[in-house]
Backbone bond lengths (Angstrom), bond angles and torsions (degrees), N, CA, C in turn:
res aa  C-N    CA-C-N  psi(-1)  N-CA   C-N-CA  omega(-1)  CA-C   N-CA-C  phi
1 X - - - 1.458 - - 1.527 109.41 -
2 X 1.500 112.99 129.39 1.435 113.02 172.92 2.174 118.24 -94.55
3 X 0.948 142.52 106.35 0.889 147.32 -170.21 1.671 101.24 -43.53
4 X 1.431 104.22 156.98 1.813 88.70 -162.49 1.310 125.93 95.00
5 X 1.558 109.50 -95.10 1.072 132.38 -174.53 1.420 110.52 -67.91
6 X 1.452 114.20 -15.71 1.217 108.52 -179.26 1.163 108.19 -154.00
7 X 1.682 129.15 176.21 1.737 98.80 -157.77 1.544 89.68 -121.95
8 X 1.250 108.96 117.60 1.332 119.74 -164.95 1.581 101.47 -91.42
9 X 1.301 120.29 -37.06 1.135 131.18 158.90 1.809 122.96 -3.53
10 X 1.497 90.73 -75.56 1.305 111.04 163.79 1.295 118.03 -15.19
11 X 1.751 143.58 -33.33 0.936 159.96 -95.95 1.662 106.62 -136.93
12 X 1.484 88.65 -39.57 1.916 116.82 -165.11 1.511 112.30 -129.88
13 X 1.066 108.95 148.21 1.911 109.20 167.27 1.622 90.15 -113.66
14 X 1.128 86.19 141.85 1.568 124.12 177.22 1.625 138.86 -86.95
15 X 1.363 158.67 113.82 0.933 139.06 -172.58 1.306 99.55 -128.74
16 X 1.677 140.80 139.66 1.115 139.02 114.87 1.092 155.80 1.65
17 X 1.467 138.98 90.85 1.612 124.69 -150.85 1.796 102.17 -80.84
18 X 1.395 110.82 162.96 1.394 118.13 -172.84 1.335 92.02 -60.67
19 X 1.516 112.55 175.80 1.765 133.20 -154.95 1.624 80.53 -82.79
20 X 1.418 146.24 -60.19 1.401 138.26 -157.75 1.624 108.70 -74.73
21 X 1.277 120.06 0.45 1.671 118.48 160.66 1.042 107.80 -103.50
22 X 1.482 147.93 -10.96 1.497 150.25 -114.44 1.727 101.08 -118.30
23 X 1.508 92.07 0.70 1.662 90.99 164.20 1.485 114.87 -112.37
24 X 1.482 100.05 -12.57 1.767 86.11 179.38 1.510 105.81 -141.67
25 X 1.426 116.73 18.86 1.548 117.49 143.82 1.857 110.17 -110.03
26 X 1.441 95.14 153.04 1.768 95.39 174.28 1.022 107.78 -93.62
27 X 1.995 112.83 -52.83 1.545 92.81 165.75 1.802 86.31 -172.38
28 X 1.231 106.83 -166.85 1.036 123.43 178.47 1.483 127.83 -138.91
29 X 1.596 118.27 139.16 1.462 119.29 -134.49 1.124 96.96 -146.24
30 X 1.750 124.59 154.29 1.461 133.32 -178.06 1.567 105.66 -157.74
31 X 1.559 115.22 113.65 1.180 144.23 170.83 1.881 85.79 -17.53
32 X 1.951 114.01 138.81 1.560 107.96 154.46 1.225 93.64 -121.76
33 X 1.587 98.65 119.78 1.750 108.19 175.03 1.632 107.85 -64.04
34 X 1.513 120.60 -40.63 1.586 116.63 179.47 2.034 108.38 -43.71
35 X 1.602 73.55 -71.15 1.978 67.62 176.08 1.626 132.78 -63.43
36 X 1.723 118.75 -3.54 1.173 110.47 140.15 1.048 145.20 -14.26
37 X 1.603 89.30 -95.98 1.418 120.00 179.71 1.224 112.88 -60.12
38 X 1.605 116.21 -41.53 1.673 105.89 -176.41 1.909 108.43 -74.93
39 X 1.050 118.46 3.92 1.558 120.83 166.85 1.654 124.43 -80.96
40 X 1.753 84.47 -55.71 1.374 103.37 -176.30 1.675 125.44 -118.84
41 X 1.367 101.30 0.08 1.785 93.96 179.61 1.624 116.25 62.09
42 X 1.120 108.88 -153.45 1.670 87.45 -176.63 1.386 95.01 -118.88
43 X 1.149 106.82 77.26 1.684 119.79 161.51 1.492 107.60 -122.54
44 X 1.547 105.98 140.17 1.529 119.25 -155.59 1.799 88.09 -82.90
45 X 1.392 80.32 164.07 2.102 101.60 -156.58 1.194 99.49 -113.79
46 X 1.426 143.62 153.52 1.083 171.16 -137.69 1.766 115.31 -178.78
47 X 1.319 102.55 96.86 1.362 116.99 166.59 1.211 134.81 -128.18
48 X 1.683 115.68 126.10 0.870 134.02 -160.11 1.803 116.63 -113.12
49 X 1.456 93.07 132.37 1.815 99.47 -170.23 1.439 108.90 -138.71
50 X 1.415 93.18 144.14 1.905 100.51 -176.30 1.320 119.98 -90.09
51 X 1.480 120.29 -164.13 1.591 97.98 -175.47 1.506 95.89 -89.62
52 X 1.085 107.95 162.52 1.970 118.91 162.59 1.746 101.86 -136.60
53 X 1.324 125.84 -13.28 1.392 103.48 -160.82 1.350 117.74 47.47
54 X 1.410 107.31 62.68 1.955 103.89 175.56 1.693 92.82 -147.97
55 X 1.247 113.15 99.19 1.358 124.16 162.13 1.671 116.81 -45.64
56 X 1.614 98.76 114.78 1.531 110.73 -146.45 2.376 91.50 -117.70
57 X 1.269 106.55 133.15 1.247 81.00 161.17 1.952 118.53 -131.11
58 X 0.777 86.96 124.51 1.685 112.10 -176.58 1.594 109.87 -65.69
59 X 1.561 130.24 105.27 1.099 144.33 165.12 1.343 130.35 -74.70
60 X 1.461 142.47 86.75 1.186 123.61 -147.01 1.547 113.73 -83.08
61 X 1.402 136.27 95.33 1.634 139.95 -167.97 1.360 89.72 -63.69
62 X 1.585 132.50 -71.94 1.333 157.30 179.19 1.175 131.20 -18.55
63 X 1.287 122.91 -152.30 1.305 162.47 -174.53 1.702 108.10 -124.25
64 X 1.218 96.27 130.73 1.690 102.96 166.12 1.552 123.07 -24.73
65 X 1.308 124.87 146.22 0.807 119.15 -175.58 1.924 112.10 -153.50
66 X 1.086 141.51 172.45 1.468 128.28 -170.03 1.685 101.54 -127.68
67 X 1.238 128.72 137.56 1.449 131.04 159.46 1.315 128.05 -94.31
68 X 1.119 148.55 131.62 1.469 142.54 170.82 1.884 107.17 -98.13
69 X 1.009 107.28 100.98 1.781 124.04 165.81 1.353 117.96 -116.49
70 X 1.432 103.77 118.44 1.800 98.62 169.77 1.316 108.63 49.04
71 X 1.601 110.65 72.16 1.255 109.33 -172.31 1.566 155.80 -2.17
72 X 1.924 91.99 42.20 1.510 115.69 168.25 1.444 114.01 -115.59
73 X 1.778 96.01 131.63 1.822 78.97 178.04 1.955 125.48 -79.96
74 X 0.415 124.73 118.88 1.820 115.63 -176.05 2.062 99.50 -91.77
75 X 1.575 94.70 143.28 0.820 94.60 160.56 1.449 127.52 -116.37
76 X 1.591 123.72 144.66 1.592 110.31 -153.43 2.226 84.93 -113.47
77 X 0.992 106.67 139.56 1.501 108.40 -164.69 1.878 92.41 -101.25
78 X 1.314 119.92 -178.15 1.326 149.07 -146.48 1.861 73.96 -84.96
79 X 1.481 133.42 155.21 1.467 141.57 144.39 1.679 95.86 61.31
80 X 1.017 155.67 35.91 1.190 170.09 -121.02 1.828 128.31 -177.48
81 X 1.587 98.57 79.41 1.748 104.45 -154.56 1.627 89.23 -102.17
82 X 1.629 98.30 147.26 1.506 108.85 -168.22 1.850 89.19 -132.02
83 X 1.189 101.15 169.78 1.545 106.46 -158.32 2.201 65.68 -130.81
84 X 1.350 90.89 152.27 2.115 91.59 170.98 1.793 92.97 -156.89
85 X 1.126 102.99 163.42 1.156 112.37 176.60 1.736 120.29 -137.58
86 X 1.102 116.96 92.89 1.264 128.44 -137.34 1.832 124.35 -84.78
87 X 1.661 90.63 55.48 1.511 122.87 -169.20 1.252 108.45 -68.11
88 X 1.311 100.21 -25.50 2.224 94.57 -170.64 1.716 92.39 -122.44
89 X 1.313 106.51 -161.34 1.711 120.50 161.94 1.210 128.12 -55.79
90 X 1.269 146.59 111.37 1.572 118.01 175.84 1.451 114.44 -127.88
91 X 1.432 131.09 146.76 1.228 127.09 -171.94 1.843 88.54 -127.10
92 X 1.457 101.41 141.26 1.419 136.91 140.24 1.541 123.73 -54.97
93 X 1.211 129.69 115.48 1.562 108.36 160.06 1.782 88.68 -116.28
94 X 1.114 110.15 140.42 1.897 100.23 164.46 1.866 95.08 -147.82
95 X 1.473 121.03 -172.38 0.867 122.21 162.78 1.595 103.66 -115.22
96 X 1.673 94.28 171.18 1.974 105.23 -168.80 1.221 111.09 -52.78
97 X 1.264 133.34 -5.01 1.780 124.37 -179.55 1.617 95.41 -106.76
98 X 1.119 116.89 19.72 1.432 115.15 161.95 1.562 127.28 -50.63
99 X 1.251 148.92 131.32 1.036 148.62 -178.61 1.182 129.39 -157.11
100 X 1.273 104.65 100.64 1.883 111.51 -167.67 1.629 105.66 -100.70
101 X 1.246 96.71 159.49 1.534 109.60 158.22 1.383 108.88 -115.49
102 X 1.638 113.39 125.02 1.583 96.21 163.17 1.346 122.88 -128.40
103 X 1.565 129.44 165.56 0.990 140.34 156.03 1.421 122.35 -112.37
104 X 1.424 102.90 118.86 1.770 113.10 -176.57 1.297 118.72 -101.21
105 X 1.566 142.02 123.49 1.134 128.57 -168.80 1.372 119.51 -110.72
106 X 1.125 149.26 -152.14 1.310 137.84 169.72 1.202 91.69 -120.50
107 X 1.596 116.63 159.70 1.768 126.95 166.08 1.512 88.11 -37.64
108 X 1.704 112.25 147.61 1.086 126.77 -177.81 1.752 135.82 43.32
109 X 1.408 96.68 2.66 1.457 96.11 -178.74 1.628 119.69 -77.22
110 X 1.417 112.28 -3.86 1.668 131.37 -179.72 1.436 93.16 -74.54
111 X 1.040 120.54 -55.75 2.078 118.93 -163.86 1.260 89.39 -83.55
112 X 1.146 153.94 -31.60 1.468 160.09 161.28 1.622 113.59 -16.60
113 X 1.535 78.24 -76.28 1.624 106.02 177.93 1.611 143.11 -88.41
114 X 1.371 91.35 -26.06 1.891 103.21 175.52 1.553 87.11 -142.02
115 X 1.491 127.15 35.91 2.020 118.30 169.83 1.897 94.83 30.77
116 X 1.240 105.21 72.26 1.308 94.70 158.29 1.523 103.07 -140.91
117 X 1.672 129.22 120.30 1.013 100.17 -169.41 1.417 118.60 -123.58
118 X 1.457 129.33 135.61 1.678 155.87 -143.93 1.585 115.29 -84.38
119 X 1.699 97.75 18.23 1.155 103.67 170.53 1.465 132.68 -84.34
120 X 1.857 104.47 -13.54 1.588 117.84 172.59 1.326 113.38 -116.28
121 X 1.710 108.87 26.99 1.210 115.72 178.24 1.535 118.84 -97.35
122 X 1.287 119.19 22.04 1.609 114.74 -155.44 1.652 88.51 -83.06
123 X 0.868 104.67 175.78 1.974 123.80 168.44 1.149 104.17 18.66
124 X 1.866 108.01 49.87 1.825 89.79 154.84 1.589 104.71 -162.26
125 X 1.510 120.49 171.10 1.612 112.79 -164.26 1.732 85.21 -106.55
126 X 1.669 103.00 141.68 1.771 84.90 -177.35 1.741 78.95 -144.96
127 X 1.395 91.50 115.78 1.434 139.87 150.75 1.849 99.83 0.29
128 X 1.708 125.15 103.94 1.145 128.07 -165.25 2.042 107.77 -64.45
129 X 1.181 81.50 -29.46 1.886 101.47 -171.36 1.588 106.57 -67.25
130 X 1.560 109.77 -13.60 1.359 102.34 177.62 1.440 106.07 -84.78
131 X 1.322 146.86 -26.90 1.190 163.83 159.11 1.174 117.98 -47.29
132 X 1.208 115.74 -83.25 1.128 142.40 -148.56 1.844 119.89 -103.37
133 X 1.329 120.67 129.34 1.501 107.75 -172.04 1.300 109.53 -38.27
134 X 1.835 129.57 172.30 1.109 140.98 146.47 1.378 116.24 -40.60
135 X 1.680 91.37 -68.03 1.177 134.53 -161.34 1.878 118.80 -58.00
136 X 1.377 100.14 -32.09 1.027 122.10 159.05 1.840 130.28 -69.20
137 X 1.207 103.53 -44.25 1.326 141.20 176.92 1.964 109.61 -65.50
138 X 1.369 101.35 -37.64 1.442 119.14 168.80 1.436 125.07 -75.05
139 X 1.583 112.30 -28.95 1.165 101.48 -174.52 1.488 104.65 -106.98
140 X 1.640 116.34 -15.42 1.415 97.92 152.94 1.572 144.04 -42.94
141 X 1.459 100.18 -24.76 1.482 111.83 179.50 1.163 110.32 -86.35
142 X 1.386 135.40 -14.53 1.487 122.31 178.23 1.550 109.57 -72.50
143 X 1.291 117.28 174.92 1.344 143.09 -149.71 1.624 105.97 -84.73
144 X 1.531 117.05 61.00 1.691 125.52 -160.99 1.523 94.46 -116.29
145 X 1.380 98.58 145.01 1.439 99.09 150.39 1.578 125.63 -66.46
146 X 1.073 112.35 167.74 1.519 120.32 -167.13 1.405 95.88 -74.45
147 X 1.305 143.02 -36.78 1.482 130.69 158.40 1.352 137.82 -42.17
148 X 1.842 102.35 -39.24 1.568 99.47 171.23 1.632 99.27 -78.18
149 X 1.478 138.20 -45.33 1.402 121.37 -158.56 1.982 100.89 -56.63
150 X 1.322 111.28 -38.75 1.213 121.01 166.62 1.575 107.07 -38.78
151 X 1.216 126.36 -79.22 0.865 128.27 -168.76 1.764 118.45 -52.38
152 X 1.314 126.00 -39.20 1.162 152.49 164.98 1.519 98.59 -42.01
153 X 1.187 145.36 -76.53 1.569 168.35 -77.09 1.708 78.95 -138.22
154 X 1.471 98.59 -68.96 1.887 97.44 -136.94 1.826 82.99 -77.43
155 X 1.783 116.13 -24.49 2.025 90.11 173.87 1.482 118.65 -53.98
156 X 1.645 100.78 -41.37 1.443 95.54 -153.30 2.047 87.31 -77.17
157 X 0.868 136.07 -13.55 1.591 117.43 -172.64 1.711 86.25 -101.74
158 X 0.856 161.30 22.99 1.559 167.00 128.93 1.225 94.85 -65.54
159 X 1.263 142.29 -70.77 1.517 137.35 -159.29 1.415 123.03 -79.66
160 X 1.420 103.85 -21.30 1.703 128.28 161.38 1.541 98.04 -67.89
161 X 1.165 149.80 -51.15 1.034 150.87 -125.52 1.582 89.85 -98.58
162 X 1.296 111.72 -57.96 1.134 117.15 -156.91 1.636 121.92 -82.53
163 X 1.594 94.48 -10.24 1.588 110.11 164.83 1.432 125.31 -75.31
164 X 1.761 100.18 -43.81 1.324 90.20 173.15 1.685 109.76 -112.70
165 X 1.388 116.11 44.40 1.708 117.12 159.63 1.286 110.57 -46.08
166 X 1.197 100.31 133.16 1.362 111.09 153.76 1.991 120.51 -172.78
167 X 1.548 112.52 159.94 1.277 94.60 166.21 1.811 155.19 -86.29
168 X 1.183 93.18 80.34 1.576 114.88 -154.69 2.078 90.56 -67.52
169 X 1.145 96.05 138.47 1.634 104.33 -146.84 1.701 92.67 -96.67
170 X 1.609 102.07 -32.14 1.842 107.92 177.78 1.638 106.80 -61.21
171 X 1.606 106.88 -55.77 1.359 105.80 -168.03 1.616 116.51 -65.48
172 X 1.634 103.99 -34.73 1.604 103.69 166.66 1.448 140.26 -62.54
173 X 1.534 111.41 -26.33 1.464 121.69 163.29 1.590 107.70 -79.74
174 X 1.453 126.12 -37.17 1.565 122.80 163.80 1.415 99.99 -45.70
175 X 0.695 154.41 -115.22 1.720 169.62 75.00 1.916 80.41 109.84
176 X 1.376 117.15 -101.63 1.152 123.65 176.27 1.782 111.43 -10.19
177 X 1.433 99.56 -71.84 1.553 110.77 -162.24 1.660 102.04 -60.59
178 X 1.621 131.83 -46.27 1.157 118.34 157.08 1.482 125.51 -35.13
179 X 1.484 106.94 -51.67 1.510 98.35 169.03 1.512 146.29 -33.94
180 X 1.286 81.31 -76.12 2.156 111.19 159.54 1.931 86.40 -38.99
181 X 0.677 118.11 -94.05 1.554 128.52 -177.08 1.607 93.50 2.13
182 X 1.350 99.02 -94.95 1.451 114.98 176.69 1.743 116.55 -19.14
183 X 1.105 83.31 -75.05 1.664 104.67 179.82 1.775 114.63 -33.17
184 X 1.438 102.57 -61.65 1.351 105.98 -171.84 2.270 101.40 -70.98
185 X 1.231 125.52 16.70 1.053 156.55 157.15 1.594 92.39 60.39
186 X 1.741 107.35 59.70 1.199 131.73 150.17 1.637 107.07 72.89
187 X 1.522 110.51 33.90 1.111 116.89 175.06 1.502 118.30 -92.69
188 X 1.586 124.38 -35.77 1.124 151.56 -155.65 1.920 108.67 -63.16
189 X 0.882 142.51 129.08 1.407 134.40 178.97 1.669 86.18 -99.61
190 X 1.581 112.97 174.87 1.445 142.17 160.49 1.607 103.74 -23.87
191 X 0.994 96.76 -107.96 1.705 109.29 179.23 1.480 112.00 -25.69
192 X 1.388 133.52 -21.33 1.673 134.47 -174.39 1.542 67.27 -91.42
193 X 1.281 130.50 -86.66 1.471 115.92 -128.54 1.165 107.30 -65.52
194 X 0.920 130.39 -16.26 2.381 132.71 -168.10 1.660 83.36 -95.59
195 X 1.345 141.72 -23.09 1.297 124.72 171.05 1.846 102.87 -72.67
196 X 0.771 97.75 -58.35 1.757 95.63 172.98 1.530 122.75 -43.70
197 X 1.231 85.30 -47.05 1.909 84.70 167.39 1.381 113.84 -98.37
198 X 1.540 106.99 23.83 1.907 91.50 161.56 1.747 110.31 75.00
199 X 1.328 141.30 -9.35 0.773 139.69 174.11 1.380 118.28 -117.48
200 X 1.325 125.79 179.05 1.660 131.23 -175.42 1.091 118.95 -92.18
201 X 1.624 134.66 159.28 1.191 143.99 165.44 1.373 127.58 -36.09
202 X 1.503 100.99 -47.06 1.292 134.18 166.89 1.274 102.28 -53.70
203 X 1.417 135.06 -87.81 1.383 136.60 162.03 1.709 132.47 13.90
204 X 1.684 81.55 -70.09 1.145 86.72 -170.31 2.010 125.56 -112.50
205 X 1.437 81.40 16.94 1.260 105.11 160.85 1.836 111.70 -80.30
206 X 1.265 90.33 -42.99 1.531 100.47 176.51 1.523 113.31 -68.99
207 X 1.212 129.94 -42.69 1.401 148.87 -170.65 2.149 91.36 -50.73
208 X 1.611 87.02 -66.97 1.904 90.09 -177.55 0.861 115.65 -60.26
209 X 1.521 146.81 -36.23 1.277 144.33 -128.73 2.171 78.68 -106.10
210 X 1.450 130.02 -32.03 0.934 136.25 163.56 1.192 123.16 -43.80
211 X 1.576 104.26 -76.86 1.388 109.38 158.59 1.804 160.76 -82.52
212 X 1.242 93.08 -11.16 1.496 123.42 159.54 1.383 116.61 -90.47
213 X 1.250 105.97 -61.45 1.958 101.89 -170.33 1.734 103.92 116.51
214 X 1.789 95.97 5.90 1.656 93.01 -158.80 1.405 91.40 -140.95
215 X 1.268 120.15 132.63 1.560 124.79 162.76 1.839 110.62 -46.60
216 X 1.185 123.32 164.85 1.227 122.62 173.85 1.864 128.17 -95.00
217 X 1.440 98.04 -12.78 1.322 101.72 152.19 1.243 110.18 -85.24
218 X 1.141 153.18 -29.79 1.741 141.97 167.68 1.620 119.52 -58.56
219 X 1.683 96.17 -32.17 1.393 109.95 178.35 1.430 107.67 -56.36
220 X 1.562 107.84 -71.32 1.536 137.55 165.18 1.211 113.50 -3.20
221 X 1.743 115.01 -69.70 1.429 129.04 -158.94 1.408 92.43 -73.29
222 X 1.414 128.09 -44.23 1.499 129.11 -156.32 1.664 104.39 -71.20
223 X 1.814 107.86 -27.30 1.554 107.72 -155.60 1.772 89.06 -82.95
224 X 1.352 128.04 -52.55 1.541 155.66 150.77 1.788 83.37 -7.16
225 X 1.468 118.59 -90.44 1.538 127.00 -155.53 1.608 103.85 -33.21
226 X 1.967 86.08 -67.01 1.866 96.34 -170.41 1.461 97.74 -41.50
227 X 1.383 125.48 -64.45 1.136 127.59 -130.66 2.128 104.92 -64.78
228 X 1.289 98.48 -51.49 1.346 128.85 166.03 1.494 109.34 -35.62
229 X 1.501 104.18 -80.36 1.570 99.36 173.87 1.481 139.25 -53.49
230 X 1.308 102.05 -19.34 0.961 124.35 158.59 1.633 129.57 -42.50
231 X 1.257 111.73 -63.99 1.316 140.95 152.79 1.599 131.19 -48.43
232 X 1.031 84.03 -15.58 1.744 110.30 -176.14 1.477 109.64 -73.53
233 X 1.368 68.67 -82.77 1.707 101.41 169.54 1.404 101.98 -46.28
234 X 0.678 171.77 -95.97 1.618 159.28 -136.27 1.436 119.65 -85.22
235 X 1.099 128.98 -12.20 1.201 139.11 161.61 2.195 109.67 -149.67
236 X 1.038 83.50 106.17 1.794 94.63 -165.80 1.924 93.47 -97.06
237 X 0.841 109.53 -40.31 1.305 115.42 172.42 1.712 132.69 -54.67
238 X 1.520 101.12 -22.95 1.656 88.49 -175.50 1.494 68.76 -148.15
239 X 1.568 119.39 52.08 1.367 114.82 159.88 1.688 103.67 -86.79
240 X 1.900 118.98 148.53 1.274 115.53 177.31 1.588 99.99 -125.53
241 X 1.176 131.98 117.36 1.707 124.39 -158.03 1.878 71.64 -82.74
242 X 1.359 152.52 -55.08 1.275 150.53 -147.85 1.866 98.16 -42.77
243 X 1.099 100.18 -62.47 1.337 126.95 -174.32 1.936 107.31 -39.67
244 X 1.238 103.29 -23.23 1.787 111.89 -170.90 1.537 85.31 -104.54
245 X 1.244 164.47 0.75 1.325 142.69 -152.60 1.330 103.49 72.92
246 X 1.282 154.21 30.22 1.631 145.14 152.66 1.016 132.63 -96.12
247 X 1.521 128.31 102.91 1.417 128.76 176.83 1.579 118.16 -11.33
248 X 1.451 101.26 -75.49 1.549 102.85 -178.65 1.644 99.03 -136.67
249 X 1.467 103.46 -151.65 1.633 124.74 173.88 1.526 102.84 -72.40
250 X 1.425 131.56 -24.66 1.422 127.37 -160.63 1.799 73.78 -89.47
251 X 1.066 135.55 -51.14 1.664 118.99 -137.07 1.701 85.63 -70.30
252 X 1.044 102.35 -67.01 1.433 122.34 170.77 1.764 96.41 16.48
253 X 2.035 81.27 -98.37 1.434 107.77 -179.53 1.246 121.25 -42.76
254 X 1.190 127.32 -26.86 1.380 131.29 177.51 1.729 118.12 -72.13
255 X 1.427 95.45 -40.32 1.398 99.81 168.58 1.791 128.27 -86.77
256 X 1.207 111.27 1.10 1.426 128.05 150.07 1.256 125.12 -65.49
257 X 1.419 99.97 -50.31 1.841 109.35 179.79 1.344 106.83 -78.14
258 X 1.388 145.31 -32.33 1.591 143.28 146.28 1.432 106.78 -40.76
259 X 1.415 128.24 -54.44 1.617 117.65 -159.96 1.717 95.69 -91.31
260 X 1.226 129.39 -34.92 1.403 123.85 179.67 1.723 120.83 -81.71
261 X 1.630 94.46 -34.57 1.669 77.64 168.22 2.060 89.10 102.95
262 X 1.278 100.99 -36.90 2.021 108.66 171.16 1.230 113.91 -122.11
263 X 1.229 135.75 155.43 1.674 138.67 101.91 1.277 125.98 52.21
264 X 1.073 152.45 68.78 1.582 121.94 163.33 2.015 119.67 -42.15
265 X 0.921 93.69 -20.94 1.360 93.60 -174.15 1.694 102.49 -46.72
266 X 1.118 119.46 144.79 1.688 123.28 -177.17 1.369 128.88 78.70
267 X 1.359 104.99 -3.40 1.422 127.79 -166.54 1.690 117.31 -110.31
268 X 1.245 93.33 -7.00 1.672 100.86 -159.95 1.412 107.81 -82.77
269 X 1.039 124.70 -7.39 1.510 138.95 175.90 1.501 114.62 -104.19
């Protein structure tokens, strides 16, 4: 399954983090073995994900499973939680009794919330136990519904959060300037958005490259692609690439094949 193109979703139930994480988690997610199996039977799965730059952490419920990053394969073993940061392509291989827990964060929502920051995290799997309690880490694996590990997860990153609050001025103009981004409904280049926030190009080129690992025009094009293709894909028919910031159908496509790595061609249906 390619994310996007296909609704991988399907895969996991989803929950929402409370309103005081809700800026720097997206959400939080737990493998549904029913809809597995009723998809795929016990034929091994293949999942495929693009970049987002959103420091993601992966709980292993399961059985071993293998990752493809930056064209290395890693293998992720049985009780074995990896923290990733999802800067390049990454594929999943697992089999149908697969069962993850995840936590998805927003650019910068890791230094946000536990000051850890995802700027020397590109192209590599880093060990969940370095993060995160044992102890914590232990009782995720016992035999809970996906509500208590929920519940478990979002106290202890609530109580992290709130120890080390504070107003960190990089992550708040990141945060902001994504916004404006959004807002102006992904029309805005660099220089519009650091005028909106009162500051310079310069600035706030520096601000991301701080807190992301990524300039904010690279950010831009990538947030623009997902967002776009996205839209595409589900309604291709009264899709308007104008409407995302794209010259025409060529810019479009061009900026698909940068954020996907292929082609739209074959896809348009």
């Amino acid at each position: 399954m390619v994310e996007i193109f296909q609704n991988i979703r399907q895969l996991y139930d989803f929950v929402a983090p409370c309103q005081e994480l809700a800026d720097h988690v997206e959400f939080f997610a737990e493998t549904s073995l029913a809809r597995t199996r009723q998809h795929f039977g016990q034929a091994p799965i293949a999942v495929k994900m693009f970049a987002s730059w959103t420091p993601t952490f992966y709980i292993n419920l399961g059985p071993a499973y293998s990752i493809d990053l930056a064209h290395t394969r890693y293998q992720v073993k049985a009780h074995e939680d990896i923290l990733l940061l999802r800067n390049n392509t990454v594929a999943r291989h697992n089999q149908p009794t697969d069962n993850i827990f995840t936590v998805k964060f927003y650019p910068g929502g890791l230094e946000a919330v536990l000051g850890i920051s995802q700027v020397k995290l590109t192209n590599q799997l880093v060990p969940l136990k370095q993060i995160l309690p044992t102890q914590l880490l232990g009782k995720m694996r016992q035999a809970l519904p996906f509500t208590e590990r929920l519940d478990l997860m979002q106290s202890y990153l609530l109580s992290t959060y709130k120890r080390n609050k504070n107003k960190d001025h990089y992550l708040s103009v990141v945060r902001e300037a994504i916004g404006e981004y959004q807002a102006s409904g992904l029309q805005l280049n660099t220089s519009a958005v650091a005028e909106r926030l009162f500051v310079t190009s310069k600035t706030i080129t520096r601000y991301f490259n701080r807190v992301v690992g990524l300039a904010p025009k690279q950010y831009f094009a990538l947030l623009r692609a997902r967002t776009a293709l996205t839209v595409f894909i589900a309604d291709p028919d009264n899709f308007v690439p104008f409407e995302y910031g794209y010259y025409d159908w060529s810019h479009f496509n061009k900026g698909v094949t940068n954020f996907t790595g292929q082609k739209l061609s074959g896809h348009e249906r």
